[in-house]
Backbone as JSON, one array per atom type, in Angstrom:
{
  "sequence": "XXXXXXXXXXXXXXXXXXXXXXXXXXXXXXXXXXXXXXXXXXXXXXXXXXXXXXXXXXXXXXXXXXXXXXXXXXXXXXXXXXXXXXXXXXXXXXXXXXXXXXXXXXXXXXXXXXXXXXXXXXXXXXXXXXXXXXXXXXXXXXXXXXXXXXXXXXXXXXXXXXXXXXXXXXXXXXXXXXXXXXXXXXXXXXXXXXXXXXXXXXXXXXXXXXXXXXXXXXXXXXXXXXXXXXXXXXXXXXXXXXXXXXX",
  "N": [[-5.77, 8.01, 5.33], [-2.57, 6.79, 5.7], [0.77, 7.45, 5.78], [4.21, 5.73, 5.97], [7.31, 6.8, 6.44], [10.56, 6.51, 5.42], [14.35, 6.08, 5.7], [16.15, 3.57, 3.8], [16.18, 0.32, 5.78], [15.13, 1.33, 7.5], [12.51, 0.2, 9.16], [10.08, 0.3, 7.68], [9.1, -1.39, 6.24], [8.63, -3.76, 7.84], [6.92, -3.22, 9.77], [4.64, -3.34, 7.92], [4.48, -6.27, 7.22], [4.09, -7.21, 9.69], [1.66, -6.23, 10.19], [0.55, -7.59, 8.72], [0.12, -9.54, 9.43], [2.3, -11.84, 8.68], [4.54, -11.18, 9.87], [6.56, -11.72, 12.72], [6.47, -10.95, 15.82], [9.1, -9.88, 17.97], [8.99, -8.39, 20.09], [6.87, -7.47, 22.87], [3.27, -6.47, 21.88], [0.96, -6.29, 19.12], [-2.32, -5.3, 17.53], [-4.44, -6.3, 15.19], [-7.13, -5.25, 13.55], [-9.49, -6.44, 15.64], [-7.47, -8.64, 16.16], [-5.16, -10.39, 17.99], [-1.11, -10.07, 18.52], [1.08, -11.42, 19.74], [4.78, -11.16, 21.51], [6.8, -14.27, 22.18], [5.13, -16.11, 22.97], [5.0, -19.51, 23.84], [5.99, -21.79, 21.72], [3.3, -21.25, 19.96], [3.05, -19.91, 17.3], [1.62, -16.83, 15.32], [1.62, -16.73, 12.9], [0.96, -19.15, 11.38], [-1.72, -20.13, 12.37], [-5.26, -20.0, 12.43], [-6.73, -17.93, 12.89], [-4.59, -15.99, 11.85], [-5.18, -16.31, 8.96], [-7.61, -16.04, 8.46], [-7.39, -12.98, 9.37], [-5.44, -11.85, 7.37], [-7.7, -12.19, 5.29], [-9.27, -9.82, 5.4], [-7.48, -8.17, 4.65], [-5.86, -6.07, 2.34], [-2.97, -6.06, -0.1], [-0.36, -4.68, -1.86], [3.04, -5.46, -2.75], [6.09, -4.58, -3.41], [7.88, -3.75, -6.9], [6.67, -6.12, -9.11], [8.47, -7.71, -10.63], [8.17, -10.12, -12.51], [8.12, -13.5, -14.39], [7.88, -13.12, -17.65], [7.04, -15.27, -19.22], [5.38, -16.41, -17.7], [1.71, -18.05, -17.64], [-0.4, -16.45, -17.13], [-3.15, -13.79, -17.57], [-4.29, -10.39, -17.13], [-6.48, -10.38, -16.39], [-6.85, -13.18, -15.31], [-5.0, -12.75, -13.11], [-6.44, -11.07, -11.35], [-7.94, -12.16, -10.7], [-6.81, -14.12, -9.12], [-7.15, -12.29, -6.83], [-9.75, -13.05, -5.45], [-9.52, -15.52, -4.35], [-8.89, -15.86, -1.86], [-11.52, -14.77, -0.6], [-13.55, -16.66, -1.56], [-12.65, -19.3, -0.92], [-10.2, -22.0, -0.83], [-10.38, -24.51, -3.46], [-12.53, -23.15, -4.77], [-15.11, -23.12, -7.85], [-14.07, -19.75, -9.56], [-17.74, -17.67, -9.72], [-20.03, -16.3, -11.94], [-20.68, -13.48, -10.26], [-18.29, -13.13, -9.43], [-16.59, -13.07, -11.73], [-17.81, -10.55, -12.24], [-17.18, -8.82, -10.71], [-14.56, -8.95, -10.75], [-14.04, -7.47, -13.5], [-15.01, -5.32, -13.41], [-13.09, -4.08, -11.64], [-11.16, -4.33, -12.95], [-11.86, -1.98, -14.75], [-11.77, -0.01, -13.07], [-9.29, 0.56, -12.18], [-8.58, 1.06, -14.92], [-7.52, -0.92, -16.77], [-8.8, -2.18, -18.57], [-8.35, -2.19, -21.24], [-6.19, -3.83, -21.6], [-7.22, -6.29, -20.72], [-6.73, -8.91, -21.18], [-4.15, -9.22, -21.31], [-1.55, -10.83, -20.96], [0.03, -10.94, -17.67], [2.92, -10.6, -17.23], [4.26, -8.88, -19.34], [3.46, -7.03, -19.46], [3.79, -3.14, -18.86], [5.88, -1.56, -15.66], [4.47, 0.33, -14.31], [1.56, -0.37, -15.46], [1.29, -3.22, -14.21], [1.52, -2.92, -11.68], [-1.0, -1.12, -11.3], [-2.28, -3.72, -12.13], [-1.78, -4.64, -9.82], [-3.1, -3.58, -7.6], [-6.01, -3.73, -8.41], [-5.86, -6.48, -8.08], [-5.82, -6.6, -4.97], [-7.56, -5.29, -4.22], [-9.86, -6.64, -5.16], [-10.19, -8.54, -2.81], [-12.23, -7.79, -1.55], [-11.38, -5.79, 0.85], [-10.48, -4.84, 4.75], [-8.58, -2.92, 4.86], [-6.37, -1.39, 3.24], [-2.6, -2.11, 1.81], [0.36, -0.6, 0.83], [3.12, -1.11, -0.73], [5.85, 0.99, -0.94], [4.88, 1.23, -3.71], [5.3, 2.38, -6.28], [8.08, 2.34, -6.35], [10.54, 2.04, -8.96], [9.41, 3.02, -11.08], [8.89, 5.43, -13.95], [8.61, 8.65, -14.03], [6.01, 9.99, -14.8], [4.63, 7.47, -14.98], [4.6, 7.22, -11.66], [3.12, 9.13, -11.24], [0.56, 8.73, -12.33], [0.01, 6.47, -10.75], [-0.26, 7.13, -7.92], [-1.76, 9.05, -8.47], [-4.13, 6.88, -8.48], [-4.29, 5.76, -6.22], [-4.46, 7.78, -4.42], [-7.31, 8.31, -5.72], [-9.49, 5.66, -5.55], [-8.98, 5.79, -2.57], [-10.18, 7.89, -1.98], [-12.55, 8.01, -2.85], [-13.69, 5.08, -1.92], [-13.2, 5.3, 0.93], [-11.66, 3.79, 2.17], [-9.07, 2.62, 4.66], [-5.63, 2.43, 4.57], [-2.73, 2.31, 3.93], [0.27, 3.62, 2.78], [3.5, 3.01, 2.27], [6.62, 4.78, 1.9], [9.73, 5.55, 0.28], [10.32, 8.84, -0.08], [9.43, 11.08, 1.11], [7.77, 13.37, 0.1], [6.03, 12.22, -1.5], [4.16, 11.33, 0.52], [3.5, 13.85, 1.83], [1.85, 14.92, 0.26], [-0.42, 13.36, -0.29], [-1.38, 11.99, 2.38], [-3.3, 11.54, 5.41], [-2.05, 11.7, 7.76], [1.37, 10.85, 8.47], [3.99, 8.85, 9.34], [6.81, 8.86, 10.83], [10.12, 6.96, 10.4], [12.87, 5.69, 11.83], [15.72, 3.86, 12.12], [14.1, 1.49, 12.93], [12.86, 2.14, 14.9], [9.99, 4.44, 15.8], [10.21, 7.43, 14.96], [8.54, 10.22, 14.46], [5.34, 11.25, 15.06], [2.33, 12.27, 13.26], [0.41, 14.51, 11.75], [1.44, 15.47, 8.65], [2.23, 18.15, 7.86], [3.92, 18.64, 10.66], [5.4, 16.82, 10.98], [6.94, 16.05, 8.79], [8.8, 17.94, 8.91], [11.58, 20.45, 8.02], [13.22, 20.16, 9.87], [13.12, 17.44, 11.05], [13.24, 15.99, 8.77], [16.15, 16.57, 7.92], [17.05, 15.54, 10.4], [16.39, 12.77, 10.31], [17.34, 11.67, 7.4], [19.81, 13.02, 6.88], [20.32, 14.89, 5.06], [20.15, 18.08, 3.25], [17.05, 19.52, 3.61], [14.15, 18.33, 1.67], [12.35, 20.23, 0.65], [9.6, 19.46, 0.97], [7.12, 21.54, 1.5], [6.81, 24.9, 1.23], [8.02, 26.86, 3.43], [6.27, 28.36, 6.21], [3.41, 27.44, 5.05], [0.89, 25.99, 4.83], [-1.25, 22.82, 4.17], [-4.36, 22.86, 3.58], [-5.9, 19.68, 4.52], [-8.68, 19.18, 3.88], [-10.27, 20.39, 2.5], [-8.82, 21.26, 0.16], [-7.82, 21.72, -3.49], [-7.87, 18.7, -5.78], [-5.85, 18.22, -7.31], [-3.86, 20.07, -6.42], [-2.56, 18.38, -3.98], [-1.99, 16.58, -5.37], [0.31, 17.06, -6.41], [3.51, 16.42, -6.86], [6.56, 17.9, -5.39]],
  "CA": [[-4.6, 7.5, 4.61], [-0.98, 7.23, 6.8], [1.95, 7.23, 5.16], [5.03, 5.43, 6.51], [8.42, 7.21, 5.88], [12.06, 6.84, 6.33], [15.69, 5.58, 4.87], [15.95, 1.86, 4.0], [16.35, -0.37, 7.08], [14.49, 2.3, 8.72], [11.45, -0.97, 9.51], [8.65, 0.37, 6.93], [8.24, -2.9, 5.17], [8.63, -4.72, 9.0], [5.08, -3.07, 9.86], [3.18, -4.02, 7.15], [4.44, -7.53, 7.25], [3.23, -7.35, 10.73], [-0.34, -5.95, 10.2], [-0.39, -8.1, 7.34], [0.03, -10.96, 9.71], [3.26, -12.01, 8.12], [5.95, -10.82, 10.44], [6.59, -12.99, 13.91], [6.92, -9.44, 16.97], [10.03, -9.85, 18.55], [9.06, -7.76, 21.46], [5.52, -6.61, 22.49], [2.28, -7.25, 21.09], [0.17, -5.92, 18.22], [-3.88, -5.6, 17.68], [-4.84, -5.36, 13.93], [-8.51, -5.81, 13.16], [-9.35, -6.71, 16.56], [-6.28, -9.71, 15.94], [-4.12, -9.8, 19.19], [-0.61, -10.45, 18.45], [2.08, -11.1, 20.95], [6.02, -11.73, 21.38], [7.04, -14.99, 22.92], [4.16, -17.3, 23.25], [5.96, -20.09, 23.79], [5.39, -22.94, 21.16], [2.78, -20.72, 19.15], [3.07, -18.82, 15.56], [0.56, -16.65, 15.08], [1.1, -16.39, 11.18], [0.72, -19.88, 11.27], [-2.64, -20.06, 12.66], [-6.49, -19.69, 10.85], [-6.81, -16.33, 13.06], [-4.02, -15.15, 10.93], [-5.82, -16.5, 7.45], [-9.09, -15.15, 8.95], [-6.82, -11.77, 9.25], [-5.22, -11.43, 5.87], [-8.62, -12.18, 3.94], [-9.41, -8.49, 5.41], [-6.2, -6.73, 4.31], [-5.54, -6.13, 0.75], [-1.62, -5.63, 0.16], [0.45, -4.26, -2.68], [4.16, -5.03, -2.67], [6.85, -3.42, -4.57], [8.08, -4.09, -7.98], [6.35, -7.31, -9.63], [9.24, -8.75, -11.09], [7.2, -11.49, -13.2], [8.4, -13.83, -15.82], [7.28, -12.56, -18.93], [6.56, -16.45, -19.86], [3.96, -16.39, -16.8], [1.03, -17.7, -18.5], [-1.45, -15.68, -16.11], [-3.23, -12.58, -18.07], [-4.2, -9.39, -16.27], [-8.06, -10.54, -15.71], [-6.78, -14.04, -14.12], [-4.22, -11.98, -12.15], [-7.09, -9.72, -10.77], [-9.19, -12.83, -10.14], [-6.21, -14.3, -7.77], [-7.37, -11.86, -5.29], [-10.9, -13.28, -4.89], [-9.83, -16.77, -3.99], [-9.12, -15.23, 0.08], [-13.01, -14.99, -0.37], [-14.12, -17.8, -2.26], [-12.02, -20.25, -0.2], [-9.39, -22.77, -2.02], [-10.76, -25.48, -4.02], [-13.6, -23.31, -5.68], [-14.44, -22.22, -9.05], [-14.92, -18.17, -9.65], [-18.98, -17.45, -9.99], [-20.52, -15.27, -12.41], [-20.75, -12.63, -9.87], [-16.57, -13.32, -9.13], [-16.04, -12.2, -12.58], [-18.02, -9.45, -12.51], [-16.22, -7.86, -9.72], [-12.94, -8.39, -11.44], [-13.91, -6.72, -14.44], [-15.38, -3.63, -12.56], [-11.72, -2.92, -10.64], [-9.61, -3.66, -14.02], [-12.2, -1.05, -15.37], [-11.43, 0.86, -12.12], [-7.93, 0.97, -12.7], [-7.87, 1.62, -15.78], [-6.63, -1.58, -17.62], [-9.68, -2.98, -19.85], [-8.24, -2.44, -22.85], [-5.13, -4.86, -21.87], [-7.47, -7.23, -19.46], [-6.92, -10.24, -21.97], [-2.65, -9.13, -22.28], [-0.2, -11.93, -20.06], [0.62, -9.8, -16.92], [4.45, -10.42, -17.68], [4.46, -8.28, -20.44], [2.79, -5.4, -18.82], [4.91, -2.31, -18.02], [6.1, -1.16, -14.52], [3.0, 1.08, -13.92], [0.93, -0.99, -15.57], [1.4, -4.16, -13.57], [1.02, -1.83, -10.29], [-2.26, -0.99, -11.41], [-3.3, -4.83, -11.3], [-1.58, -5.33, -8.36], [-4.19, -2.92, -7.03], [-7.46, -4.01, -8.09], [-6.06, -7.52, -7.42], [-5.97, -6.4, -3.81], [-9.57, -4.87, -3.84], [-10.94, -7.98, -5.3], [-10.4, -9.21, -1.72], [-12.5, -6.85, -1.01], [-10.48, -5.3, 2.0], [-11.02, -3.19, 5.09], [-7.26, -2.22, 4.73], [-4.92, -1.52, 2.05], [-1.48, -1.79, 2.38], [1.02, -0.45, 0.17], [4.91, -1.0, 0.24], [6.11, 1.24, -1.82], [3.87, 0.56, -4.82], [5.91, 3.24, -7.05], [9.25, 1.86, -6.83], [11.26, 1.56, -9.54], [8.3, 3.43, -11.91], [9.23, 6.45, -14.09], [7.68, 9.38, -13.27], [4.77, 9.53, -15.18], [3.82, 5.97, -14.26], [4.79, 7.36, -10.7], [2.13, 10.19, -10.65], [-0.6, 7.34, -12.69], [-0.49, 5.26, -10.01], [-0.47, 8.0, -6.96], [-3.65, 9.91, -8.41], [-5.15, 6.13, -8.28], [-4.31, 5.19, -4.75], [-5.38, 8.61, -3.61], [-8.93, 8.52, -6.02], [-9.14, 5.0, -4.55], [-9.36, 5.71, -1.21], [-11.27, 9.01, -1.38], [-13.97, 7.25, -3.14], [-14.09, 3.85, -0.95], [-13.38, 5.34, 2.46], [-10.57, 2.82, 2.44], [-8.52, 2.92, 5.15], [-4.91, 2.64, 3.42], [-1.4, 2.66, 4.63], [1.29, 3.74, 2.2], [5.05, 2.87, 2.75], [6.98, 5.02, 1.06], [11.03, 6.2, 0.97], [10.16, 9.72, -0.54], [8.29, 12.2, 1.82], [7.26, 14.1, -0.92], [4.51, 10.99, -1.81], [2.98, 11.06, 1.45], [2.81, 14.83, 1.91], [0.99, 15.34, -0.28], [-1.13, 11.93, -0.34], [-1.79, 11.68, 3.28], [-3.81, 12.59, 6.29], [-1.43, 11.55, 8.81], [2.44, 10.21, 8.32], [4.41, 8.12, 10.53], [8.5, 9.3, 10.27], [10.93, 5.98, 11.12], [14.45, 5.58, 11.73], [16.38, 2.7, 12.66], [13.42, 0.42, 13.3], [11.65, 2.67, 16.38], [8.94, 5.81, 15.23], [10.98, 9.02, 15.37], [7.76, 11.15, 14.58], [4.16, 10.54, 13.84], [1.28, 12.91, 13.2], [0.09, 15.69, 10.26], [2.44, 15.54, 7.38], [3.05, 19.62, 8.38], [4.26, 18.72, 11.37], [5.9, 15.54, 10.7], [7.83, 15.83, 7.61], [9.69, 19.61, 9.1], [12.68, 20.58, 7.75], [14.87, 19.66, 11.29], [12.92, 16.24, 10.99], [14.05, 15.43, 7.51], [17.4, 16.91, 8.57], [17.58, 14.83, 11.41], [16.51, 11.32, 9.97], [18.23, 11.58, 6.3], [20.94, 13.32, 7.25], [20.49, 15.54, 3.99], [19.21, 18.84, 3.17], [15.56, 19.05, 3.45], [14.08, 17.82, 0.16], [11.27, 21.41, 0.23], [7.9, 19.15, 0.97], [6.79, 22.44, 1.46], [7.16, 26.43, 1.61], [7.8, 27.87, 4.45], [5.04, 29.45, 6.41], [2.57, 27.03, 4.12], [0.12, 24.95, 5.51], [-1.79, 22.53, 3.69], [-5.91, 21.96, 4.57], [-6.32, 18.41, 4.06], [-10.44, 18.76, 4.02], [-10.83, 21.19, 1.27], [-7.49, 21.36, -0.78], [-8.13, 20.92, -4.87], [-6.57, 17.31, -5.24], [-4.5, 18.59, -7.89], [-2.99, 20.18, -5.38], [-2.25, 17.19, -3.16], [-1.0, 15.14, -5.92], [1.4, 17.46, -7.13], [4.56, 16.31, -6.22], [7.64, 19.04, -6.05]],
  "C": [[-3.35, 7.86, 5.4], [-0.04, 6.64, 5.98], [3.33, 6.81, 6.17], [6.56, 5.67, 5.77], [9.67, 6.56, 6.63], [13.13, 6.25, 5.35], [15.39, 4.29, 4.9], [16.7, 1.75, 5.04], [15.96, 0.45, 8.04], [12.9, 0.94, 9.66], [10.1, -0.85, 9.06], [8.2, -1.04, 6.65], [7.95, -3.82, 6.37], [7.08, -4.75, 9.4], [4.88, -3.67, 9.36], [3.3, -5.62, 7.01], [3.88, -7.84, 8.88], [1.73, -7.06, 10.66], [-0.84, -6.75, 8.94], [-0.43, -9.35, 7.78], [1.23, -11.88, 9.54], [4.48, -12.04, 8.92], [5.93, -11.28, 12.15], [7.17, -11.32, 15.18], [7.89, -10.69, 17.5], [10.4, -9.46, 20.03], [7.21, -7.25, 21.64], [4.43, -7.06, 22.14], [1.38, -5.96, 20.01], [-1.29, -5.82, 17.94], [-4.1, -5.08, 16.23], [-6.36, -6.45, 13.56], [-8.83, -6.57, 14.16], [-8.71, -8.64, 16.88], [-5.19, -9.2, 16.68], [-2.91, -10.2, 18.8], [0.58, -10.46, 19.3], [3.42, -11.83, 20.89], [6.27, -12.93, 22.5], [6.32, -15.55, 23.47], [5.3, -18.26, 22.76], [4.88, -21.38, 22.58], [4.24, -22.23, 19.62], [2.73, -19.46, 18.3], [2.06, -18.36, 15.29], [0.36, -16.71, 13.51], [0.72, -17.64, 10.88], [-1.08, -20.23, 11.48], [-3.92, -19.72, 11.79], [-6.86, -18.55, 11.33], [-6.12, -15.75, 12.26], [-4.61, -15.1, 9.3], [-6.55, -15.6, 7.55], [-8.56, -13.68, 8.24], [-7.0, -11.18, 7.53], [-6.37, -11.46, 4.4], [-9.45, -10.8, 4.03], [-8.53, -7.46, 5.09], [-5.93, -7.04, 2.9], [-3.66, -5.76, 0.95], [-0.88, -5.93, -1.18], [2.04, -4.52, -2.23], [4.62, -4.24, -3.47], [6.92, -4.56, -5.8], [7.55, -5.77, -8.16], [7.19, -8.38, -9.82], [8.73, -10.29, -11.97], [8.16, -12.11, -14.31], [7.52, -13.38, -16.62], [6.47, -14.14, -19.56], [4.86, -17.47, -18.92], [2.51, -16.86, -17.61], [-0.54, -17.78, -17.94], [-2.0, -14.39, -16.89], [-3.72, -11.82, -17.01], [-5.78, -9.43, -15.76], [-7.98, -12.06, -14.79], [-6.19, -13.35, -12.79], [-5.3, -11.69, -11.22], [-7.72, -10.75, -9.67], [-8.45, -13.71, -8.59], [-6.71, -13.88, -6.32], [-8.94, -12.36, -4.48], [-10.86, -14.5, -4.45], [-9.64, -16.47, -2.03], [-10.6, -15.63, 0.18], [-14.33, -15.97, -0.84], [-13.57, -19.17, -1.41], [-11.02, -21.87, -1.58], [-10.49, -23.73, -2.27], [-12.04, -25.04, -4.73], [-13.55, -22.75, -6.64], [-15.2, -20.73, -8.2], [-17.02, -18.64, -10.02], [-18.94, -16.96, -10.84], [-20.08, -13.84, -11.87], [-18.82, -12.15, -9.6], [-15.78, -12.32, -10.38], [-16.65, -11.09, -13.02], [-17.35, -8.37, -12.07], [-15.35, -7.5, -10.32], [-12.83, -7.46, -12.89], [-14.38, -5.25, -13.83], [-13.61, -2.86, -12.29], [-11.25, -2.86, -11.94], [-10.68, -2.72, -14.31], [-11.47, 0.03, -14.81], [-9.7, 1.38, -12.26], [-7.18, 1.04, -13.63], [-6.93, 0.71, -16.75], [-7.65, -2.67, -18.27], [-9.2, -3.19, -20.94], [-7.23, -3.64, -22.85], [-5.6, -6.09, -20.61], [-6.79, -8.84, -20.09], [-5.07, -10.1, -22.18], [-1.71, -10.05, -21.05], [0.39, -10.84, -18.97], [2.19, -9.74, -16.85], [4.86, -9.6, -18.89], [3.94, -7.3, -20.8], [3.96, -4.68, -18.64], [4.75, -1.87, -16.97], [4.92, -0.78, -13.92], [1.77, 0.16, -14.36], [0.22, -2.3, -14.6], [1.16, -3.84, -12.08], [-0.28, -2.01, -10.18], [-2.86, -2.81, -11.25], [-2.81, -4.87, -10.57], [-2.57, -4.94, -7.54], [-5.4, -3.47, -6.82], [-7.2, -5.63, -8.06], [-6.33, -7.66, -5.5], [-7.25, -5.67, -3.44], [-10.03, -6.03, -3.69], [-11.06, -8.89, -4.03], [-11.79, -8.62, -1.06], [-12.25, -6.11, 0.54], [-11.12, -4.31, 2.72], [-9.91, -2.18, 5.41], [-6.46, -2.58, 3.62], [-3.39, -1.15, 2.51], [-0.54, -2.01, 1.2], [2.23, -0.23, 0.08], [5.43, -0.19, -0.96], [5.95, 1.42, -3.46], [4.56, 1.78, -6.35], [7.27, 3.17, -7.54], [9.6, 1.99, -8.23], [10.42, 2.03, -11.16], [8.86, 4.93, -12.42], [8.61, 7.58, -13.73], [6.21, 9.9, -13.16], [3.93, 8.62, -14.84], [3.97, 6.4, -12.62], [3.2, 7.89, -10.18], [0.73, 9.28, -10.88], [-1.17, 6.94, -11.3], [-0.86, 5.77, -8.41], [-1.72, 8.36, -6.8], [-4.81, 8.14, -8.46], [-5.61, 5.9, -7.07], [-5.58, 6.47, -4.39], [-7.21, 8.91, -4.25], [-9.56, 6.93, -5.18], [-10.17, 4.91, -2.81], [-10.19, 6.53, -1.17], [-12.56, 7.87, -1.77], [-14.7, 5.7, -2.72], [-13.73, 4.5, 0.49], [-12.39, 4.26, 3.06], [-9.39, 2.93, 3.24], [-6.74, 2.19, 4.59], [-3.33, 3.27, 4.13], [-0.22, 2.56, 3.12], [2.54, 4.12, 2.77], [5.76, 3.74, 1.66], [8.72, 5.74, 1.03], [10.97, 7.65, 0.69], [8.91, 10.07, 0.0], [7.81, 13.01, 1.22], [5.59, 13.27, -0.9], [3.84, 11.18, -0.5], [2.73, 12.3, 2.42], [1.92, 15.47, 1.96], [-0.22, 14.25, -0.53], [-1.89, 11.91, 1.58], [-2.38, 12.51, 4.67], [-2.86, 12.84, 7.73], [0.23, 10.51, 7.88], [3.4, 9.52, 9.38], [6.06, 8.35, 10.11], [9.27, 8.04, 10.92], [12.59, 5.8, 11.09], [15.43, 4.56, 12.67], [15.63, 1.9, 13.48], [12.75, 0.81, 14.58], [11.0, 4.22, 14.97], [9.61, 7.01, 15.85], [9.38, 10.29, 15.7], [6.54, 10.78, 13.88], [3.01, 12.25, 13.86], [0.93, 13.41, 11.69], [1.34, 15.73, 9.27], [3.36, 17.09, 7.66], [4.3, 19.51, 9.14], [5.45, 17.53, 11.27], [7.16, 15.5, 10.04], [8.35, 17.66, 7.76], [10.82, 19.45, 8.39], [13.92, 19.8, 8.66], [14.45, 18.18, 11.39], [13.67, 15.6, 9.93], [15.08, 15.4, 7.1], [17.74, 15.59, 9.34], [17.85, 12.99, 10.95], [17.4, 10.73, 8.43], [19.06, 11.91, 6.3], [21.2, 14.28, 5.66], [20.3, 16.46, 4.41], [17.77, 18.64, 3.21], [15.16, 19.02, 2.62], [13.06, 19.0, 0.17], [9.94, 20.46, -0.03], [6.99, 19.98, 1.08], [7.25, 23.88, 1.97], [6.91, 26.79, 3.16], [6.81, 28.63, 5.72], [3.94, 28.85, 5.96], [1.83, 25.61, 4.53], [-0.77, 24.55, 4.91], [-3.49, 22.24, 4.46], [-6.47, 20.65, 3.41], [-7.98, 17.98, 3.74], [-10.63, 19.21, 2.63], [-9.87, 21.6, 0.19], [-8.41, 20.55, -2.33], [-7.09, 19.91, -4.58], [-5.54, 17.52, -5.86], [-3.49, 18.99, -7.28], [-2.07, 19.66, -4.46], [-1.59, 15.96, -4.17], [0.35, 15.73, -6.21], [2.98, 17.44, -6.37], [5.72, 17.15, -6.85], [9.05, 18.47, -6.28]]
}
């Protein structure tokens, strides 16, 4: 799990619209899921392309806040089922087996009881949660999450944290969370990526990563205390409680 930090317009959300296929390099080239991508082919778009479809029917991807009409008249088990048309291909119906899947994840995340409720009329956290197991139902060999906490109180914050991270432990899901608060991917991740003004200031171990003179340097604050002093987390054998608990 790698967490991608930094201030807005730092170029978190730029990645993942690039590894999600989405975002046109400017300079350079890219390789996601052995999908080459390169700046300045003349004449050719790769997002355009059925390599890029191909792509995105292997990446699952969470944005931020939903924003839905409430008059949407999609419930939270069609929602889910959205994500299986990547793998079904347009023009077919769901199977049997289609809707079995989708009832497994809403189980998985925790929203059976409101599978049958209009996803516009879900709350904040709620609506998260399908965004989630709509992005399984691709079944993915990457998740990608922009922020997926936004704008969520804090309760619904921590909800939707201890899902990502049960989630991934328990699929092996490789799993990129964007996030503006180094706190979340402290304690969430095995590796963090630090960004600031659209280049990678610092990448590695969250320890090492998210320092005091780092978080200094790129926020221009005090250091927000991601951790004590002297206090080194072991990412193998840590209770998770531990790892979720954000300070």
């Amino acid at each position: 799990m790698v967490g991608i930090v930094g201030p807005n317009g730092a170029g978190k959300t730029t990645i993942l619209t690039v590894i999600n296929g989405l975002g046109r390099l400017l300079h350079g080239e890219a390789t996601v899921l052995g999908y080459r991508m390169q700046a300045g082919r003349r004449g050719r778009d790769f997002r355009l392309g059925n390599a890029a479809r191909r792509m995105r029917t292997r990446i699952g991807f969470v944005p931020q806040g939903q924003n839905v009409d409430p008059r949407l008249p999609v419930n939270v088990r069609e929602a889910v089922m959205i994500g299986r048309y990547g793998q079904m291909g347009l023009g077919r119906r769901p199977k049997r087996e289609d809707w079995q899947l989708v009832d497994e994840l809403i189980e998985l995340v925790g929203m059976t009881p409101l599978a049958g409720r209009p996803f516009g009329h879900l709350s904040g956290g709620e609506q998260q949660r399908t965004a989630i197991a709509r992005a399984l139902a691709q079944e993915p060999e990457i998740l990608l999450l922009d922020e997926p906490t936004a704008s969520l109180d804090w309760r619904s914050r921590q909800d939707v944290l201890e899902l990502m991270y049960s989630i991934h432990r328990a699929r092996g899901l490789t799993t990129l969370l964007v996030s503006h608060d180094p706190r979340e991917t402290f304690h969430l991740c095995d590796r963090v990526v630090l960004m600031r003004q659209g280049l990678v200031f610092a990448g590695g171990s969250p320890e090492v990563v998210l320092s005091d003179a780092n978080i200094q340097e790129v926020y221009g604050i005090s250091p927000l205390c991601c951790h004590a002093p002297g206090h080194v987390h072991n990412h193998e054998h840590e209770e998770e409680a531990d790892r979720l608990r954000l300070i």
